[in-house]
C-alpha positions in Angstrom: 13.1 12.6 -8.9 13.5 13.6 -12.6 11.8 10.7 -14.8 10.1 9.1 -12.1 6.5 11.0 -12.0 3.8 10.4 -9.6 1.3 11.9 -11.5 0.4 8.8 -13.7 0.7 6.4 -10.2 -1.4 9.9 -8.6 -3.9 9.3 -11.5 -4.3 5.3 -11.2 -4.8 5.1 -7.4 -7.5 7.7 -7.6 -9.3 6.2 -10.2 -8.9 2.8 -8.0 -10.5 5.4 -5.3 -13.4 6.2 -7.1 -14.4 3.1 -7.9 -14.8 1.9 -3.5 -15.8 5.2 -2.7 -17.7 3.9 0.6 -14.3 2.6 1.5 -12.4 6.1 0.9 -14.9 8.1 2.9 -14.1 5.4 5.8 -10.1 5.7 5.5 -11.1 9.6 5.1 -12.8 9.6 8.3 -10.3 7.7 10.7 -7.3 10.4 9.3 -9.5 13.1 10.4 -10.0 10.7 13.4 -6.9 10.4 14.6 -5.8 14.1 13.6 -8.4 15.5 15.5 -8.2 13.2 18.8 -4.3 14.2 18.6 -3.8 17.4 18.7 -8.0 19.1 19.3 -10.8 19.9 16.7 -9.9 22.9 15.3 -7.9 23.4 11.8 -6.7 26.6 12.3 -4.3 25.3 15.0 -4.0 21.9 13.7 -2.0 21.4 10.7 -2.5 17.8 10.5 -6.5 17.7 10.9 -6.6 20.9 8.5 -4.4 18.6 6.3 -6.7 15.6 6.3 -10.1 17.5 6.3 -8.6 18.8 3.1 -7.5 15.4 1.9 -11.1 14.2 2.5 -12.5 17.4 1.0 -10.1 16.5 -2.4 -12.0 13.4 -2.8 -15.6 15.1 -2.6 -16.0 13.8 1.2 -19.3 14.8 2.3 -19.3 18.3 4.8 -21.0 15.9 7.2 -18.9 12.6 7.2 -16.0 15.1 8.1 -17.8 17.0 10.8 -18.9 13.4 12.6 -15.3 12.5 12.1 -14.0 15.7 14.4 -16.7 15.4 16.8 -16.1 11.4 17.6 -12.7 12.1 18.1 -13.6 15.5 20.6 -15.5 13.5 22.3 -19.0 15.0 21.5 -20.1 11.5 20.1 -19.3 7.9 21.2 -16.9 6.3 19.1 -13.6 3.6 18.6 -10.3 4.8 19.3 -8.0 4.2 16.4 -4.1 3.6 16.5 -1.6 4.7 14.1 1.4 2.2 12.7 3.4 1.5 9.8 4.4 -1.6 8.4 7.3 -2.2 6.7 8.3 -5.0 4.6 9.8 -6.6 1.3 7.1 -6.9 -2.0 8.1 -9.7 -4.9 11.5 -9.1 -6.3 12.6 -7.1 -3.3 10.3 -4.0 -4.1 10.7 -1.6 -0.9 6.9 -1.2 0.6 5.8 0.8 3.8 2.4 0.7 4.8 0.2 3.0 7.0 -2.5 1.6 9.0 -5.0 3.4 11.2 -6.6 0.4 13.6 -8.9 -0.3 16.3 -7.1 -4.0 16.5 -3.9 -4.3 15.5 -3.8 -7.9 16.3 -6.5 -8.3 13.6 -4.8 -5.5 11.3 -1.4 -7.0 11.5 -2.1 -10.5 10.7 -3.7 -9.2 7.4 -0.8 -7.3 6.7 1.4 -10.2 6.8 -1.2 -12.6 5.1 -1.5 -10.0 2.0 2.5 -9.9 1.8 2.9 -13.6 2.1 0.3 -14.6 -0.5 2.3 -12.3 -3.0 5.6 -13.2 -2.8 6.6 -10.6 -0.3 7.6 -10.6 3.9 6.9 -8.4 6.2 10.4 -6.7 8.0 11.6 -4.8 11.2 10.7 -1.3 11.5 13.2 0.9 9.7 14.1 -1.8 7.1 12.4 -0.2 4.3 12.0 3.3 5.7 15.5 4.3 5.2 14.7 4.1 1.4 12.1 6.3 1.4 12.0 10.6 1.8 9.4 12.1 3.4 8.4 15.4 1.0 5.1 17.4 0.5 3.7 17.0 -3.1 1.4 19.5 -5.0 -0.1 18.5 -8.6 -1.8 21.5 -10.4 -3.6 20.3 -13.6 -2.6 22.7 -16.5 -5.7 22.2 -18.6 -7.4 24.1 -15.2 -5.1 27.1 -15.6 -3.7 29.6 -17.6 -0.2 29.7 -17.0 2.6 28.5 -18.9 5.9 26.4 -17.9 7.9 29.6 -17.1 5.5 31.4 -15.0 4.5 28.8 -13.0 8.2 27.6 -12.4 8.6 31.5 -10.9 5.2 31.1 -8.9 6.7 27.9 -7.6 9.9 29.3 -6.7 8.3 32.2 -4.7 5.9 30.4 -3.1 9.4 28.9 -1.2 9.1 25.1 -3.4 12.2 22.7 -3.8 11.2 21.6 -7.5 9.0 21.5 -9.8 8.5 19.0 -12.7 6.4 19.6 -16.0 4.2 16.8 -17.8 1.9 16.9 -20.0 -1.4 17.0 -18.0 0.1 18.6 -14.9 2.7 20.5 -13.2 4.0 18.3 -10.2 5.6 20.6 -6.9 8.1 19.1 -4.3 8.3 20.5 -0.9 10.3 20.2 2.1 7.6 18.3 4.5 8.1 21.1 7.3 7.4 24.0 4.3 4.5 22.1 2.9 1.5 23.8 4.4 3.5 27.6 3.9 3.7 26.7 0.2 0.6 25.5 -0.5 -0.9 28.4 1.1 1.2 30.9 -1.0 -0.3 29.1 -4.2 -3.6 29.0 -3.2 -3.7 32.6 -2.6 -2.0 33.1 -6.1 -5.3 31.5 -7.3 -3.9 27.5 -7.6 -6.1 24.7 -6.6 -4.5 21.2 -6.8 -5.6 17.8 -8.6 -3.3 16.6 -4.9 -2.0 18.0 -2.0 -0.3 15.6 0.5 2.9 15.0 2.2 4.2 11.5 1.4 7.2 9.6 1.1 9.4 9.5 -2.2 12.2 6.7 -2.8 15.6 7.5 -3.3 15.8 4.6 -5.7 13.8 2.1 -7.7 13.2 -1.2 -8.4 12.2 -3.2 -12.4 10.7 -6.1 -12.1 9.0 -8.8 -14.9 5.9 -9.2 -16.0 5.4 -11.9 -12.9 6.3 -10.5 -10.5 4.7 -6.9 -11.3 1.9 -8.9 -11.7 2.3 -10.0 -7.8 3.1 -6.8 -7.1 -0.3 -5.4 -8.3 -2.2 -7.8 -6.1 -0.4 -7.2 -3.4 -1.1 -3.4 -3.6 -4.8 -3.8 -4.4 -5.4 -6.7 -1.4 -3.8 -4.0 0.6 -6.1 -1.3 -0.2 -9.4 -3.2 0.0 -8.2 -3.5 3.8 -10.2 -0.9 5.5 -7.3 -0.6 8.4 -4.6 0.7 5.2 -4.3 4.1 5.0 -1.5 4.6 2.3 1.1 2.3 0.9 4.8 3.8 -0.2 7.0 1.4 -2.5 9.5 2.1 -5.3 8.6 -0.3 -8.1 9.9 1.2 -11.4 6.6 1.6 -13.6 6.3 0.1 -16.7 3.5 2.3 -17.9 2.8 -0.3 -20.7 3.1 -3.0 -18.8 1.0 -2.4 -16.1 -1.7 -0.6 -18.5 -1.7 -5.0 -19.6 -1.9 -6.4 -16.9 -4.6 -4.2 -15.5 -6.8 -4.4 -18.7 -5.9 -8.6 -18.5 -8.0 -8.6 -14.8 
């Protein structure tokens, strides 16, 4: 993963975030959703609704907004049911892209999908055509400017706390897990007094794609018509960044 950070990709799709919040408190809410109907209202003996309630709470997620979430899906208020999938699919240039939906239509969802990847220069695939690509891993960002601690001591906190690697940038430390570990790590930091800019298991390529200036350009559409779609939960794809470039383009819109 060396000299392919998230942290600046972390950084852009949360300021992207901020700017629809209505929209992330939506996406927010059917994670907590589906968590909840899945495996029963309580985060102490759900990992993944304890994962997304913290997700939601990362983003400043009002208490209520997550408390209606958890109660619609336990039944203690009327509500949609939502379906999980993930799309898979080619972006311009042949830029690996997996995208995860939560639905009440998937009719509906997955003809957007497609439109989105057709109007860009990209096709949608068969499951497991991209996904092969991809490594599911737990990711932890602790900003340094909000703690004391240099390089070397974090890299031993990390190592205790039971962490695969750890990179160093300038505005953060960046921790990998196992996905299976994550939650056991992330615990063990927090109770050494952490607290993370993100905390999420997500998928990592294994490789990466450079395109041009066109079809980055495409490739930037087709990631934000994807996330103004309320049903698009996250969306994994390994296009090499150009910081520069992509700092042009986005200052060019």
């Amino acid at each position: 993963m060396a000299g392919h950070s998230k942290w600046k990709n972390i950084q852009r799709r949360k300021n992207a975030q901020d700017a629809k919040r209505g929209k992330v408190f939506m996406k927010m809410a059917r994670e907590i959703f589906v968590a909840a109907k899945q495996g029963g209202g309580d985060t102490e003996t759900n990992a993944a609704l304890r994962l997304a309630v913290d997700k939601a709470k990362a983003h400043n997620m009002p208490h209520d907004n997550i408390d209606r979430a958890i109660k619609k899906a336990t039944g203690d208020l009327d509500g949609v049911n939502y379906e999980e999938f993930t799309y898979e699919g080619y972006g311009p240039g042949g830029v690996a892209v997996m995208v995860k939906v939560l639905t009440d239509n998937k009719n509906r969802t997955a003809a957007d999908v497609r439109h989105a990847f057709n109007k860009n220069d990209g096709n949608l695939g068969e499951n497991g055509c991209v996904s092969y690509l991809f490594d599911r891993k737990g990711f932890l960002v602790v900003n340094r400017e909000s703690h004391e601690v240099d390089e070397e001591s974090m890299l031993l906190e990390v190592i205790e706390a039971g962490a695969d690697e750890m990179e160093t940038s300038e505005d953060a430390y960046e921790i990998y897990t196992e996905a299976e570990n994550f939650t056991e790590v992330k615990n063990s930091l927090e109770n050494s007094g952490f607290s993370f800019e993100t905390a999420e298991i997500t998928m990592f390529p294994q490789t990466y794609t450079s395109l041009g200036e066109d079809d980055t350009a495409k490739m930037l559409k087709l990631i934000d018509t994807l996330e103004d779609n309320d049903d698009v939960q996250d969306i994994y794809h390994n296009l090499e960044a150009n910081e520069e470039m992509i700092e042009n383009l986005t200052s060019s819109n």
